[in-house]
TORFI-739373 format. One line per field, with one value per residue (C-alpha): residue number from 1; residue in three letters; x, y, z. Coordinates in Angstrom, 2 decimals. Layout:
TORFI-739373
seq c(NUM  ...) .
type c(ala  ...) .
u c(X  ...) .
v c(Y  ...) .
w c(Z  ...) .
end
This chain:
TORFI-739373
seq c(1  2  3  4  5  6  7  8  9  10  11  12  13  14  15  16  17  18  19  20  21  22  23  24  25  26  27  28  29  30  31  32  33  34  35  36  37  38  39  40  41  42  43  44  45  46  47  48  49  50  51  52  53  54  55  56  57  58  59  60  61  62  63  64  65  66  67  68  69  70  71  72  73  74  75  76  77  78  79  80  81  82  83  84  85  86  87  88  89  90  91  92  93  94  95  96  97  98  99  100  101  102  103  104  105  106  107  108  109  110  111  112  113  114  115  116  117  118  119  120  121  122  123  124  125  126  127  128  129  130  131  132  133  134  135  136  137  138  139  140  141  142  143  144  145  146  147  148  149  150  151  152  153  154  155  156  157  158  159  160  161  162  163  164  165  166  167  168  169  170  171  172  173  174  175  176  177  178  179  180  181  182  183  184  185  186  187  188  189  190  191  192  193  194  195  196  197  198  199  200  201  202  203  204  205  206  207  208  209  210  211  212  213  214  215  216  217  218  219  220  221  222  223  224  225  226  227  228  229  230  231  232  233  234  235  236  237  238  239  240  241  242  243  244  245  246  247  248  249  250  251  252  253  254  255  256  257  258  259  260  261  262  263  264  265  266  267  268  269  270  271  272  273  274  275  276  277  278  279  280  281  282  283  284  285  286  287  288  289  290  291  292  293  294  295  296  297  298  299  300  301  302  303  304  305  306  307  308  309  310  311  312  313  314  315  316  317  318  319  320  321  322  323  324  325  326  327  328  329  330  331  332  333  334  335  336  337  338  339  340  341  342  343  344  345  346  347) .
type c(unk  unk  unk  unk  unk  unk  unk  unk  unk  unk  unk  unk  unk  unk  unk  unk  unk  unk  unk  unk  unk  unk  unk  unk  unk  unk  unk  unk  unk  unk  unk  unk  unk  unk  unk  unk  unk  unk  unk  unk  unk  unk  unk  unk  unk  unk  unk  unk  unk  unk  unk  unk  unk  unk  unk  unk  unk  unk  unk  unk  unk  unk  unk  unk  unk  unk  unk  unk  unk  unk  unk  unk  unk  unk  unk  unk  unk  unk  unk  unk  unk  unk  unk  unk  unk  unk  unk  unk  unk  unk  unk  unk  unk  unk  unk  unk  unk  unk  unk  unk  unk  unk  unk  unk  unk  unk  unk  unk  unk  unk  unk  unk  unk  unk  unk  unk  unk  unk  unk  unk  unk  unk  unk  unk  unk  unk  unk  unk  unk  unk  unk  unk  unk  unk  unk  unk  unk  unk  unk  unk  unk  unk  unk  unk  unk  unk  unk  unk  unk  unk  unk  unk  unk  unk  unk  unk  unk  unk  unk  unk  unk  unk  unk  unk  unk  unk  unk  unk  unk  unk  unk  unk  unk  unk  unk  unk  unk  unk  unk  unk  unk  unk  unk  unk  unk  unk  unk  unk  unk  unk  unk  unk  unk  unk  unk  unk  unk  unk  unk  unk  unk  unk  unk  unk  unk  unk  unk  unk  unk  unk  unk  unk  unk  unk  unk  unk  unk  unk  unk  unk  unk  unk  unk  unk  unk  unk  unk  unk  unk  unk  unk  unk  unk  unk  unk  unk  unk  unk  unk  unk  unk  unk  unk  unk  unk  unk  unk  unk  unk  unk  unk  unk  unk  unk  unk  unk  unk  unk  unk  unk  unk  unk  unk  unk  unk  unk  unk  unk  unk  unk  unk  unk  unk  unk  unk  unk  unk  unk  unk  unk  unk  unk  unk  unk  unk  unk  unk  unk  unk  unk  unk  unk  unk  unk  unk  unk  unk  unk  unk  unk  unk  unk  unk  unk  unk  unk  unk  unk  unk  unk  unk  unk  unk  unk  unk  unk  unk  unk  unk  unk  unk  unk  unk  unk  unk  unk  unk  unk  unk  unk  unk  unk  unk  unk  unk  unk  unk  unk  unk  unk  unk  unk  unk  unk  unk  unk  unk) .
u c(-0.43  2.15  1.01  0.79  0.43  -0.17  1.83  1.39  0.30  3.10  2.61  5.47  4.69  6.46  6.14  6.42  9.63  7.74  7.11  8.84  7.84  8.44  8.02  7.84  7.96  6.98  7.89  11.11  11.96  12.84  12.77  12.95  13.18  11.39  11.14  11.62  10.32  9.63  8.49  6.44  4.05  0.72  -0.10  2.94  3.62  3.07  3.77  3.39  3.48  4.44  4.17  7.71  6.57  5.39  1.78  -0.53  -3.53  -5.71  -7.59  -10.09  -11.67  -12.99  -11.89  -13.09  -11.39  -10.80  -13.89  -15.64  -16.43  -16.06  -13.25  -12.75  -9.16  -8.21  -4.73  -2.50  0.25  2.63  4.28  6.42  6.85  11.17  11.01  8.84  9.53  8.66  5.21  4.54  4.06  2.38  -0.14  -1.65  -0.23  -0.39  -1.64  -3.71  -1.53  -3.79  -4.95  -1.96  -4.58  -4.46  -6.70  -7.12  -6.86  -3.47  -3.52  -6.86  -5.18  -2.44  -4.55  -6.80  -3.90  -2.35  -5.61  -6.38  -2.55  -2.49  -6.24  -5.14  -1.85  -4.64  -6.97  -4.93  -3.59  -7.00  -8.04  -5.60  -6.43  -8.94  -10.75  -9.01  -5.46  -6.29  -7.60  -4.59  -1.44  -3.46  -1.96  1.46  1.42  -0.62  1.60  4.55  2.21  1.25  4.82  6.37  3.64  3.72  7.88  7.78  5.19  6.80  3.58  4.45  8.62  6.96  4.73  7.74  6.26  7.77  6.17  8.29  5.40  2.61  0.49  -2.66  -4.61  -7.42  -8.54  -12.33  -14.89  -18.52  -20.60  -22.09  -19.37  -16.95  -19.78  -19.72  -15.97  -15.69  -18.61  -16.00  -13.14  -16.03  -16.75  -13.59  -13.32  -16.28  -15.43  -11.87  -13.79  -16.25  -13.34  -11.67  -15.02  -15.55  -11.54  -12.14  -15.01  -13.34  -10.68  -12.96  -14.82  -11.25  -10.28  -14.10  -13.72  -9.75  -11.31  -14.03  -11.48  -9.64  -12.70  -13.51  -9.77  -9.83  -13.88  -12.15  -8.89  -11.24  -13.38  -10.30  -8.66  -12.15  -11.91  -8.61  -9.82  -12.95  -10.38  -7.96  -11.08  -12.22  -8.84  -8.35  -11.94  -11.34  -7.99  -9.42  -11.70  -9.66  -7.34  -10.71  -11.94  -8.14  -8.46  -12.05  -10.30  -7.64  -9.63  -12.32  -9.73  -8.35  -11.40  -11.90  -8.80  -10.00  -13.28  -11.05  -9.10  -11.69  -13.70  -10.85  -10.39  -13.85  -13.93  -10.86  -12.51  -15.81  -14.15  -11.88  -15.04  -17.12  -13.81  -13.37  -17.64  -17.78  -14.47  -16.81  -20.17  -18.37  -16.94  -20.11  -21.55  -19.09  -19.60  -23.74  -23.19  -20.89  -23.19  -26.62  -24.41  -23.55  -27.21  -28.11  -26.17  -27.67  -31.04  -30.36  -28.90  -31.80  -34.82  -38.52  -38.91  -36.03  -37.06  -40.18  -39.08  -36.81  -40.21  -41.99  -39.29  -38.82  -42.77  -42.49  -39.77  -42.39  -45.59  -45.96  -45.81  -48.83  -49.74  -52.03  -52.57  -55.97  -55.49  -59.02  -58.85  -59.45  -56.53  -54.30  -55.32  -54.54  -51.39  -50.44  -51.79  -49.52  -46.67  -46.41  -47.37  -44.32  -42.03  -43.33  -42.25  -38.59  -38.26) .
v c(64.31  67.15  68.82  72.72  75.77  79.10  82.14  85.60  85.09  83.06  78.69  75.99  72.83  69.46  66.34  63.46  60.94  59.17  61.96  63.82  67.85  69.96  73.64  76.17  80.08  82.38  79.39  78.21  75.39  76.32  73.11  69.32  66.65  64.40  64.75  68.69  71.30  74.71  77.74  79.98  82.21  80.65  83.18  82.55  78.97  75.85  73.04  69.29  66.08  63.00  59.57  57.89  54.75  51.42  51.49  48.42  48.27  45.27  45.18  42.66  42.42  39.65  38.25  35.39  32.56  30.92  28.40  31.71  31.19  34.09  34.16  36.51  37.40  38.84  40.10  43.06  45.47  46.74  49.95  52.62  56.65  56.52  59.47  62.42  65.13  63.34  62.00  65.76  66.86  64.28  63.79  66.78  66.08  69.60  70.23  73.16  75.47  75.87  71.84  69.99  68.07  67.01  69.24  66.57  62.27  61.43  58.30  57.28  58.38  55.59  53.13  53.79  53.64  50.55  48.34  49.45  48.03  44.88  43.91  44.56  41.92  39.76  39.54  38.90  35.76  34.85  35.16  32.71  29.79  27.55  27.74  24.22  25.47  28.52  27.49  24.71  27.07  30.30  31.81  31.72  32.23  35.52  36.97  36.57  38.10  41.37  41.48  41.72  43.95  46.57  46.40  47.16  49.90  53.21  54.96  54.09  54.72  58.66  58.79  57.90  54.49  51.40  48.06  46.35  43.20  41.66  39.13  36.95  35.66  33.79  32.95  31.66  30.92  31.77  29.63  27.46  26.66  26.46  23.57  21.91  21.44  20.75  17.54  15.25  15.66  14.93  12.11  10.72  11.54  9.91  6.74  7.07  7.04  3.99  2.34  2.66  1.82  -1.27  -2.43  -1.27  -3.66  -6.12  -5.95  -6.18  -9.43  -10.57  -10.64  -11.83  -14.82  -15.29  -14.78  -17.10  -19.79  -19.51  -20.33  -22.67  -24.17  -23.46  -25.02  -28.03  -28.18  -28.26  -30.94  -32.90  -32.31  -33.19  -36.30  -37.14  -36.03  -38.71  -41.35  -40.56  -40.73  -44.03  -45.46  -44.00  -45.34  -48.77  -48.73  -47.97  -50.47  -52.96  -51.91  -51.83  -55.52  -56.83  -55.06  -56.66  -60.06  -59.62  -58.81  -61.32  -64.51  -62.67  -62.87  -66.24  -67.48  -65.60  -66.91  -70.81  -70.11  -68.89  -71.80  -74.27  -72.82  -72.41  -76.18  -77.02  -74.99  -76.72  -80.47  -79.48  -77.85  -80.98  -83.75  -81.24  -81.96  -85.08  -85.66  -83.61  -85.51  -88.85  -87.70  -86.39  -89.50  -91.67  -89.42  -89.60  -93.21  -93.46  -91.23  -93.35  -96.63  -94.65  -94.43  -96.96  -98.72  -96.25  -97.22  -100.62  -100.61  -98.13  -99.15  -98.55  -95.61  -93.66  -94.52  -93.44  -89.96  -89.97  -91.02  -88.15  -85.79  -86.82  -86.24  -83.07  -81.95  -82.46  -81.36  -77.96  -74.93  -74.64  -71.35  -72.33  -75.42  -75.63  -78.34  -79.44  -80.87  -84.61  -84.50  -82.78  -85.49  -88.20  -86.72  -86.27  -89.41  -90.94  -88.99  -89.98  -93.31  -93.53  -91.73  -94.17  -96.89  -95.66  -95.28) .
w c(-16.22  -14.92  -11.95  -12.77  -9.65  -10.24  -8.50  -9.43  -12.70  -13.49  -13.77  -12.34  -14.48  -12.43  -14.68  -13.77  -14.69  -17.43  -18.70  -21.81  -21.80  -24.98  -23.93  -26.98  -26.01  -29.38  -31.73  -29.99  -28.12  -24.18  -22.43  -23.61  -21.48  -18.97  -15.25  -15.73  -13.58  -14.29  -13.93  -17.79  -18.91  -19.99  -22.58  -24.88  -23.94  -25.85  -23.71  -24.92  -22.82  -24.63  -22.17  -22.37  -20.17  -21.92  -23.14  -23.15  -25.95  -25.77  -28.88  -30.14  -33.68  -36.01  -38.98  -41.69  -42.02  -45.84  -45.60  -44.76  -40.72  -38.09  -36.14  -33.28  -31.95  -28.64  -29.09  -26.52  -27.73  -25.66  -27.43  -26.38  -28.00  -28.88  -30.82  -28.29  -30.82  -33.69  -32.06  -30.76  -34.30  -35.16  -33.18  -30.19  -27.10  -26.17  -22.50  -20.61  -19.15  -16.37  -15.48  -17.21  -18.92  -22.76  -25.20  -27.23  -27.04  -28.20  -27.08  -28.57  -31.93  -31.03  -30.03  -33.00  -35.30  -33.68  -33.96  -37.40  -38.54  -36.29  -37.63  -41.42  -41.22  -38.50  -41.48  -44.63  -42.95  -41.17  -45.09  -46.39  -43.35  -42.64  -39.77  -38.07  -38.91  -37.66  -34.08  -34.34  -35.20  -35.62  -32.34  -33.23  -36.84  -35.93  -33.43  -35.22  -38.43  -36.68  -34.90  -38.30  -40.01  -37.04  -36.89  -40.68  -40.91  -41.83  -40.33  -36.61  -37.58  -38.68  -35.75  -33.27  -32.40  -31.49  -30.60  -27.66  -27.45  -29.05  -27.79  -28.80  -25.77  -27.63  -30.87  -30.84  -33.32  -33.00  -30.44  -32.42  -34.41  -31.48  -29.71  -32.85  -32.98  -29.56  -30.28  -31.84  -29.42  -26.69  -28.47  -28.78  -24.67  -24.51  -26.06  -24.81  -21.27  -22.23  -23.40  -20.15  -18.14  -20.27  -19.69  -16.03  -15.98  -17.72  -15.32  -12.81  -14.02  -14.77  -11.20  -9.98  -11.66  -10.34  -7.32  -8.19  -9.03  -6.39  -4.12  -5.53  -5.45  -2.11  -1.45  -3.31  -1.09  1.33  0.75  -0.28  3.38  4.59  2.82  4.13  7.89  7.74  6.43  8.61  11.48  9.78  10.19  13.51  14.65  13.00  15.33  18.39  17.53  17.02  20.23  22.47  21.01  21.74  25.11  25.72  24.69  26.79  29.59  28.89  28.78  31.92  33.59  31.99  33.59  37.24  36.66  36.44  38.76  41.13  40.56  41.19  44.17  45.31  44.24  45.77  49.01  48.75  48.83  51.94  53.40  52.30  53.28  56.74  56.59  55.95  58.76  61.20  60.39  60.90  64.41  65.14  63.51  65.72  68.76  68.55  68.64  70.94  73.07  71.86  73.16  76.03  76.19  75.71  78.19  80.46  80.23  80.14  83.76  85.18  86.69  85.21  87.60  85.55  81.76  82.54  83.72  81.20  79.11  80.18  79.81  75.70  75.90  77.40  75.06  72.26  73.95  72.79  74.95  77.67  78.82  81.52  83.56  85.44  88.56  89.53  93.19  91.61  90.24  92.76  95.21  93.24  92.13  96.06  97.29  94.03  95.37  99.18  98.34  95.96  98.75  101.44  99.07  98.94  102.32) .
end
């Protein structure tokens, strides 16, 4: 929109750079250009703004397909005005000389004009497609469709149009219809995903029962080392067996042989002891007679006084032992008057 001041009854339009002004004064044509600044009268000018800038247009619009289902397309036109004095007399782009605003909707007319000439080419090949080929390829088919139709059409040449893009950002059928196509690619997903959970499983069980086997290899290598540990135990308890008996034996005939030769030489001790014995018993033997002749041949030459207080003395050595001896006067007289009787008979 060009920015527009008043001064003294005069106006000083300033438009912008995208811009194109076409200013008429009593039928003729006083400035032309874009980006221009200056300075009219508002009661005999005719000023006209065309936009020289890029324009985008989304549009959207539905169509049937050839097996007769509803289609809906989202498409976007990006257009441009080449030809600004062309598309001011064709369509009102004529501002207020007071605001700078646009009498009328110019680019509503466009717009308008645009959609109704994309949608025509949009619908004659919707027409002619099914509804699959048309969500398959549909897309680019229909852009390059339109392209061509709105390149083509002489209307938009006349108006000083040109279309510099065109675009088609979705292509969708009605809800239903769109959840029932989508059910068989879900399906296949679905099954594609079973199919993976059931290999994933099988996979699974695959490697349980490796595992399995080798557990039981290995519960089996073990038992089979355990067998070889209680043979090897066997044979090592069967060898210290047979070490320990031929160490018993050993030591048994060794203490066999110091039991021999302990009794040979107790025996050989005992008849020294007994020869040294019987040696000693027939010294003593020879000695005890010797002494019993001696004795003997004692008695023999002493008188009857002496064997018979040698007598008593034998019979004292076997009287047994007398505490107490009780002398009544009797008998200490007669042992006295014995006594000095038997001294008075020495003398």
């Amino acid at each position: 929109m060009a920015d527009i001041t008043r001064r003294f009854g005069f106006r000083h339009l300033r438009a912008a750079p995208t811009s194109h002004v076409r200013h008429l004064s009593g039928g003729k044509l006083v400035h032309d250009g874009t980006g221009l600044a200056f300075w009219f009268r508002p009661r005999t000018a005719a000023i006209s703004e065309v936009p020289a800038d890029d324009r985008e247009l989304a549009m959207l619009f539905h169509a049937s397909t050839a097996d007769f289902q509803d289609l809906t397309v989202q498409a976007a036109v990006t257009y441009r005005i080449v030809d600004a004095a062309v598309a001011a007399t064709r369509v009102d782009f004529g501002i207020d000389p007071d605001t700078g605003r646009w009498r009328a909707e110019p680019l509503d007319q466009l717009g308008t004009l645009l959609t109704d000439i994309a949608q025509q080419y949009a619908l004659e090949l919707i027409a002619r497609t099914s509804l699959a080929e048309a969500l398959a390829d549909g897309i680019t088919a229909l852009r390059h469709r339109i392209s061509e139709g709105l390149a083509d059409e002489q209307r938009l040449s006349e108006t000083g149009l040109a279309v510099v893009a065109v675009r088609i950002t979705a292509l969708r059928p009605e809800a239903e219809m769109e959840r029932a196509l989508r059910t068989p690619t879900r399906e296949q997903v679905q099954q594609d995903a079973d199919r993976a959970t059931y290999e994933r499983r099988a996979v699974a069980v695959e490697r349980e029962r490796a595992i399995a086997e080798n557990e039981l290899a290995s519960q089996i290598e073990l038992a089979r080392r355990e067998e070889q540990l209680v043979e090897q135990q066997g044979a090592n308890a069967r060898r210290l067996a047979e070490q320990n008996a031929a160490a018993d034996g050993i030591r048994a005939e060794a203490e066999a042989v110091r039991r021999t030769r302990l009794a040979a030489a107790e025996a050989e001790a005992a008849r020294i002891l007994a020869s040294a014995q019987a040696d000693s018993d027939r010294d003593l033997g020879a000695a005890k007679a010797e002494a019993e002749a001696a004795w003997l041949t004692a008695h023999q030459q002493a008188g009857p006084e002496v064997l018979r207080a040698l007598a008593l003395i034998r019979l004292a050595e076997h009287l047994p032992n007398i505490d107490s001896i009780t002398l009544t006067p009797d008998v200490l007289t007669g042992l006295l008057t014995g006594l000095l009787t038997r001294l008075g008979a020495e003398r």
